[in-house]
N, C-alpha and C positions, 0 to 999 in steps of 0.2 A: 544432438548435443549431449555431453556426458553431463547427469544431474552429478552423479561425482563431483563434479568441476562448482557447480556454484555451492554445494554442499560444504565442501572445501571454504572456500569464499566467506560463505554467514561464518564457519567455525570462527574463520580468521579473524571476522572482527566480536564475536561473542568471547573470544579467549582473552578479552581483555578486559569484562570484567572480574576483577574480581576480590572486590569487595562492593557492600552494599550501604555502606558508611555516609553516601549521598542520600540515601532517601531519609525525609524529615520526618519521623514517625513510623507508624507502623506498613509495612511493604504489603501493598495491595495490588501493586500491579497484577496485569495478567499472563499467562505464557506469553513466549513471543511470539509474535505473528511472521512467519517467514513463508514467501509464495515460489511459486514454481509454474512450470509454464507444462501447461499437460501435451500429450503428442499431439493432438488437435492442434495447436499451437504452431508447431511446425509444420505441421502438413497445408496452415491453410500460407496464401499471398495477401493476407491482409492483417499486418500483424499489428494487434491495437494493445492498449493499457490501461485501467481505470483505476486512477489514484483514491480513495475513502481518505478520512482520518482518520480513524484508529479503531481497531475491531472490537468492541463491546465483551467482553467476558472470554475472550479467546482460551481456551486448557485452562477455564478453572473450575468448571464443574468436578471437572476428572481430578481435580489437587494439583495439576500440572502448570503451575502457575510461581508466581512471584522472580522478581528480579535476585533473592538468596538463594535460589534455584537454581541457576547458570552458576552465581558464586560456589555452589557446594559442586555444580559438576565440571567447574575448572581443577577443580582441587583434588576430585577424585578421578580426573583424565576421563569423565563418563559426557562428554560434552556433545558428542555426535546424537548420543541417545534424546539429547533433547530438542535436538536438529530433527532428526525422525519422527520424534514424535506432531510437531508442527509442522511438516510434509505429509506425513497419515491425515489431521486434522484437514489440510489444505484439499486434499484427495478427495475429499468428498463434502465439501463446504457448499457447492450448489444443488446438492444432491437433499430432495427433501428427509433423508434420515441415512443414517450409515449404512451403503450397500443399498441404498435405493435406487430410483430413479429423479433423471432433472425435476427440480422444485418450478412447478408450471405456474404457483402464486407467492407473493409473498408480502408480509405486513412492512417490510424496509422497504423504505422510499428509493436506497442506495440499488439495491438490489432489485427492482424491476426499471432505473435509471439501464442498468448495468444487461438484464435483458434484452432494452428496449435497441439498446445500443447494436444487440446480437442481433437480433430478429433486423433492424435495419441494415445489416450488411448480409445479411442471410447465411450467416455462419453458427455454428452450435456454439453455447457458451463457452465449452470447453476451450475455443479457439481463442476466448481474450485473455489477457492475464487481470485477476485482481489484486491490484497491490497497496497497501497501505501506507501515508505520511510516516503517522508514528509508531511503530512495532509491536506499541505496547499500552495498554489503556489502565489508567487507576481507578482501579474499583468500579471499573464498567465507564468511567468518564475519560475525556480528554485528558494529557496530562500538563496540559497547558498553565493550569493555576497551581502546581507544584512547589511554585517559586524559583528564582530565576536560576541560582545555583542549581539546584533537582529536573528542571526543568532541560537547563542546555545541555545536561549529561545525558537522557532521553533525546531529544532531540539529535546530538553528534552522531549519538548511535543508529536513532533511523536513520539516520541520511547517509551514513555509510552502507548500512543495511542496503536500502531499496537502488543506491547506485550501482551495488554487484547484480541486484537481479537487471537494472533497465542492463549495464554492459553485456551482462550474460546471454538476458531472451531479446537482444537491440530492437525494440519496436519502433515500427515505422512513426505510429502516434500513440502520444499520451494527452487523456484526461483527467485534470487532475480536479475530483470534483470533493473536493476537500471542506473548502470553505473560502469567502471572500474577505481575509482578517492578517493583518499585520505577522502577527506569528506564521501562519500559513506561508505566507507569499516568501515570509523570510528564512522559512524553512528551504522551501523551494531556491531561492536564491544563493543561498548556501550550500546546497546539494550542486547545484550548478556550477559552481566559483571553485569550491574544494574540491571536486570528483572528475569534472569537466573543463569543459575551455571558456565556461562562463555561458553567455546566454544572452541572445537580439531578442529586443520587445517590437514586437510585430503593428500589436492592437489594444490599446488599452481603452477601458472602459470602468473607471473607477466604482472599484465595490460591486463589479457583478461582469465583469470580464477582461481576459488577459490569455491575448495569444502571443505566443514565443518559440525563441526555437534554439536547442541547445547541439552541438555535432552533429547536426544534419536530421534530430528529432523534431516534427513538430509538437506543440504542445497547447495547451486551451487549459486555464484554471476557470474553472465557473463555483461557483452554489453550491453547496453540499445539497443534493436532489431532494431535501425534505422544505428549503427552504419556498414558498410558495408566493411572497409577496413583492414586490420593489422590480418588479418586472422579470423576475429570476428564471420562471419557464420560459421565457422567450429565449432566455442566455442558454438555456440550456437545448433548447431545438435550434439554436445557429450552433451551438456544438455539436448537436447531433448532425446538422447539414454539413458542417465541416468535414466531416471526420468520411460522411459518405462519398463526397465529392474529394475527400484525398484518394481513393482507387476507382472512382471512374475512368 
C-alpha cells in the first residue's frame, strides 16, 4: 500500500484546522499522534489493531507539539512536514531509543498489554498496528475534562483521524483497550455511525466488556491494561483468547 495515500488522508482532515480559538486557555496539547502500519504489517495474515487513549507527551519534548502548530502550518501550506514528522516519531515508537532495537521491557502497562498480544500470535510487534482514540493528549492527560465544547472538537477529529487509518491498514481485529467509560464507548460509537455503516453489539458485559463488529471488523473494547481491579484481567485474557482463536 502507498503510505502516500493515507498521508494524504490525515492532511485531509488536519487542513481543517485552522484556527485554535476552541481551546479554553492555554494550548497544551501535544503533537498529533498519527500511526502507520510498518511492512511487517503487510507481510503478516494476521492483521490486528490496538486501540490506547491518547499517547502521553507525543512531539513535545522536541517543541513539536500544540494544536497552533497545525494552525500556523495550514497557513503556511507546511502541513505535510508535520504529518512526517509524527510518521518519524511512530517509526520507532517500540524501539527502546531512536535507531535502536525492539524495547524487550517496559514500565506501561499499555505496552507489554500490546507485546503480550504479539508474542501470543507469534508475530514481531511490528506486525500490529498501534492506534490511538484521541490523537492528542493535554498536557500529558486525557482530554476528556476539556469541556464539552473543547472536548467534541478533539474528539470529531480523532474519529475522523483513526477512521482513515482502520479503512487504509483494514484490520482483521481491533482492540480497543481504551477504557470502560461513557466518553470512550461514545467515541467509539460515533466513529462507527459517521465513518461506517454503524455497528452490531455482539457481547456486552457492562463496565468491563464489549464485543462488536463494524464492516465486517471484529472488535473487543476492554480496560485500559493498567486497570487491575473489578475483574479487568480476566476481560482482558478472553480478549487475548479472542483475538488468538480469530486465526486459528
Amino acid at each position: 500500500m502507498e503510505l502516500s495515500q493515507l498521508k494524504s488522508n490525515y492532511e485531509g482532515v488536519l487542513s481543517s484546522i485552522t484556527s485554535s480559538e476552541f481551546i479554553l486557555g492555554k494550548d497544551l496539547y501535544s503533537g498529533v499522534f498519527l500511526a502507520q502500519p510498518f511492512d511487517e504489517y503487510w507481510l503478516s495474515d494476521k492483521r490486528v489493531m490496538i486501540v490506547g487513549r491518547e499517547t502521553a507527551g507525543w512531539n513535545t519534548k522536541n517543541k513539536l507539539n500544540t494544536i497552533s502548530r497545525i494552525v500556523e502550518a495550514n497557513a503556511s501550506n507546511s502541513l505535510s512536514s508535520v504529518i512526517s514528522e509524527s510518521f518519524e516519531r511512530y517509526s520507532w515508537h517500540l524501539l527502546d531509543k531512536k535507531g535502536g532495537i525492539i524495547r524487550k521491557k517496559s514500565s506501561s502497562w499499555f505496552q507489554r498489554f500490546y507485546a503480550d498480544v504479539a508474542k501470543r500470535l507469534d508475530l514481531d510487534p511490528r506486525a500490529l498496528i498501534y492506534q490511538n482514540l484521541f490523537a492528542w493528549d493535554f498536557n500529558g492527560k486525557s482530554p476528556v475534562n476539556r469541556g464539552m465544547s473543547e472536548f467534541n472538537t478533539i474528539q470529531n477529529l480523532s474519529i475522523r483521524l483513526i477512521s482513515e487509518s482502520i479503512k487504509y491498514s483494514k484490520p482483521d481485529i481491533i482492540i480497543f483497550a481504551a477504557g470502560c467509560n461513557k466518553n470512550n464507548d461514545q467515541t467509539i460509537k460515533n466513529m462507527c455511525n459517521d465513518y461506517f455503516n454503524g455497528y452490531n453489539s455482539l457481547e456486552v458485559i457492562s463496565g468491563k466488556y464489549w464485543r462488536f463488529e463494524f464492516n465486517g471488523i471484529e472488535c473487543i473494547r476492554i480496560a485500559h491494561p493498567r486497570a487491575q481491579s473489578y475483574e479487568h484481567p480476566l476481560y482482558r485474557e478472553k480478549a487475548m483468547q479472542a483475538v488468538v482463536e480469530k486465526f486459528v
